[in-house]
N, C-alpha and C positions, 0 to 999 in steps of 0.2 A: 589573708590579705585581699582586699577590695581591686578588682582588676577588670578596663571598662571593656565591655564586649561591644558594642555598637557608638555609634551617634548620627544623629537624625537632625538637619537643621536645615534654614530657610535659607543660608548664604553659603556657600561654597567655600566662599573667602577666610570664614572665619574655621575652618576644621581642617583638621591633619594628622597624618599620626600613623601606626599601625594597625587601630583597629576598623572594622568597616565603616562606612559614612555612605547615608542615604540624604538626598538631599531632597526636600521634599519643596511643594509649586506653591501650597501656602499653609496658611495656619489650623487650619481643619484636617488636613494630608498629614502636617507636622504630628501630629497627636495621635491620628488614626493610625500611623506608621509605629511611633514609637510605644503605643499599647498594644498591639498584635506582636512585634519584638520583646514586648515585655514579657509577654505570656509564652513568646515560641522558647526565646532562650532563659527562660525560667529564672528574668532578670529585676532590676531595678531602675525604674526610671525617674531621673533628677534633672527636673527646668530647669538650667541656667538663666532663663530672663533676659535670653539676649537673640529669641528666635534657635535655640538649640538645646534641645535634650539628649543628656547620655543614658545608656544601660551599663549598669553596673554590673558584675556577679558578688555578691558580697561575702560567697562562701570560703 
C-alpha cells in the first residue's frame, strides 16, 4: 500500500494532513527540496501541478 511520506509546496494553504509539510519560498526551493527528500527517504516524488509535490513510499 502507497503511503505519502512528505509534501513540499509553494502555499501553505493548500496542504494538511499527518504527514510532514515543507513549504518551500519558490519554484527552484520547491524542487530542490523535494529531490533531496526523494533520495533521503528513498521516495517518490509526484507534481500535482498545482505548486506541490508529494513523496510517496510505494513499498
Amino acid at each position: 500500500m502507497a503511503k505519502i511520506v512528505a509534501v513540499v509546496s509553494l502555499k501553505a494553504e493548500l496542504v494538511g494532513g499527518g504527514a510532514p509539510i515543507f513549504i518551500a519560498e519558490n519554484e527552484n526551493k520547491l524542487e530542490e527540496t523535494s529531490f533531496l527528500l526523494e533520495k533521503i527517504l528513498d521516495a517518490s516524488a509526484h507534481d500535482l501541478k498545482n505548486g506541490t509535490i508529494i513523496l510517496v513510499d510505494h513499498r
